[in-house]
Structure formats: C-alpha cells, structure tokens
N, C-alpha and C positions, 0 to 999 in steps of 0.2 A: 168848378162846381158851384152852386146854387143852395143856398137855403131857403126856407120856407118863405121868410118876408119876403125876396124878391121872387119868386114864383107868382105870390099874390099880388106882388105889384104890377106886374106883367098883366096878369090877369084881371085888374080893378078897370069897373068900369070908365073911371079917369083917364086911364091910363091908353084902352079901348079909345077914347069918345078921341082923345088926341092921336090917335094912330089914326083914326077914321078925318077927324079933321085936317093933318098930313097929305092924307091921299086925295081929298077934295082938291086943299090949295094948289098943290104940287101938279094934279090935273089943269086946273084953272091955268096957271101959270105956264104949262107946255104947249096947249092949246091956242094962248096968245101970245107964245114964240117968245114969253119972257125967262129968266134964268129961275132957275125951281128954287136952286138954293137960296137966293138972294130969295124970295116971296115965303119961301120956309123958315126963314130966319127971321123975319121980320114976323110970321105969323105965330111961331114957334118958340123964338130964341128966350122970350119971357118966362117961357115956363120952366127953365131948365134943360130941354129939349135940345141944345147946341151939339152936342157930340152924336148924338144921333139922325141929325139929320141929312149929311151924307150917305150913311148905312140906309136912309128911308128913300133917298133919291137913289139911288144903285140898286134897292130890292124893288122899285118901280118901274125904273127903267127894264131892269132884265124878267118885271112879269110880263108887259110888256113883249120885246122880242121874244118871250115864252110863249106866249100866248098868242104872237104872230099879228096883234088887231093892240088900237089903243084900250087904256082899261075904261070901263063900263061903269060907270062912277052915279051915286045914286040921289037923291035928293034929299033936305029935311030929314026926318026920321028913316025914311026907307031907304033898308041899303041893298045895293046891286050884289048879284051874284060874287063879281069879282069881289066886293070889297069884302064879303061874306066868307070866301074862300080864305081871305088874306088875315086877315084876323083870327080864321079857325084854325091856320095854321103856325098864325104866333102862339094860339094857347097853346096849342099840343093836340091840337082836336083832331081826329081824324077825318078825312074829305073823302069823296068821291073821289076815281082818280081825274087827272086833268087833263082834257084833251089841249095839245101842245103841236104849235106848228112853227119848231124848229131843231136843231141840232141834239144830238146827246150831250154836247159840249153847254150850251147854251143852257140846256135842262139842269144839268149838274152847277153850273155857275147859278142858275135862280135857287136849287135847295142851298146851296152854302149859303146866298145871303139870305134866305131865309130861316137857316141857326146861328149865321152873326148876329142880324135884328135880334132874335131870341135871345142872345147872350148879353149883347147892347142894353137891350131895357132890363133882363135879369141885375147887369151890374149899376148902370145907371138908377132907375127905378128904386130898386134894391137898397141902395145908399144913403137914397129920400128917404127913404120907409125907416132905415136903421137912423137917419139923424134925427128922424122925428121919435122914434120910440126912447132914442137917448136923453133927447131934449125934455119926453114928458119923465121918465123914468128920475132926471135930474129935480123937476116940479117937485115930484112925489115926495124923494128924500126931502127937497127942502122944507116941503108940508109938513111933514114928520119931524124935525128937528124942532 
C-alpha cells in the first residue's frame, strides 16, 4: 500500500522529467548496441535512481516487444506518443487503448511491469519525500526550541 507522499512523488514533475530522461538515455544507448544498464547508471545512478533502473530497462524492453517496433522517443521538449503513453500510465492516467503487436503472454508481462515501475517509485520515491519531510519537520523542532 501507498500513501499520499509517494503517490505525489511518483507524480512530480521531477520525478516525470527523470523517467522521460530514462527512456531518452536507455533508447540512445540500445541503438548504439551499448549496455542500457551500464549508460542508466551512470546517467541515473546520481540521483538515487539505482534500484530502479533494472524495473525501467525490463518496462522498456517489454514496451517494446509490446509494441512489436522500437520506442518512438521524442526530442527537447516534445514528447512522442510512446513516451506520452508511458508516463500516463505510471500516473494512473487512463490511455487510449494500445494497439499491440504481440502475444497475450507478452501483453500481460508489459502491464505487470508497468505496476512494478508504479510500485518501485511509489516505495523508492516515496522514502525521498518522507526523509526529506522528516529532515525539515527535525529543522522545525529545532527552531522552536
């Protein structure tokens, strides 16, 4: 289960702009045949982002063979359908449905990892958010005393 802070962590723009940066690198990175994880980690592993970036290369991969074509990755500011897709459905958004060119099997393995991911930055995310409300909540008392 989930409370409120990581619901909103999930959902901060921050937290967005690094799932959307994720999916650039991780693209980059598959397309010059280098290792996703090793270019995710190093693009990634600063921010706290380490444990989630296996769950972000496995929900890539299997959109991906979901989707039967590589993802459509967008530039600058503007983001592609896929990436647009992929993000509405970490929030909870609801989508068009998704035209899919492969297996039931395959279908079923991309929604679970796309409510691992959910769950992932729910707990990770989530952690951030409560060490920092502890750490100012700590401030506060000390203000007051």
């Amino acid at each position: 289960m989930t409370d409120n802070s990581s619901l909103i962590a999930r959902q901060s723009p921050a937290a967005l702009y690094l799932f959307l940066d994720a999916m650039r690198c991780w693209g980059v990175a598959r397309r010059a045949g280098q290792p996703t994880l090793v270019r995710l980690h190093a693009r990634l592993g600063r921010h706290g982002w380490a444990q989630l970036l296996p769950a972000i290369d496995s929900l890539l991969d299997l959109s991906e063979a979901m989707l039967g074509r590589r993802l459509r990755l967008g530039r600058g500011p503007a983001l592609s359908d896929d990436e647009n897709m992929l993000i509405n459905l970490l929030q909870g958004r609801p989508i068009a449905p998704i035209v899919h060119q492969c297996s039931d099997a395959v279908a079923c393995a991309f929604c679970s990892a796309v409510r691992s991911m959910q769950i992932l930055m729910d707990m990770e995310l989530g952690r951030t958010e409560q060490k920092r409300a502890a750490s100012s909540l700590v401030a506060v008392r000390w203000a007051l005393t």
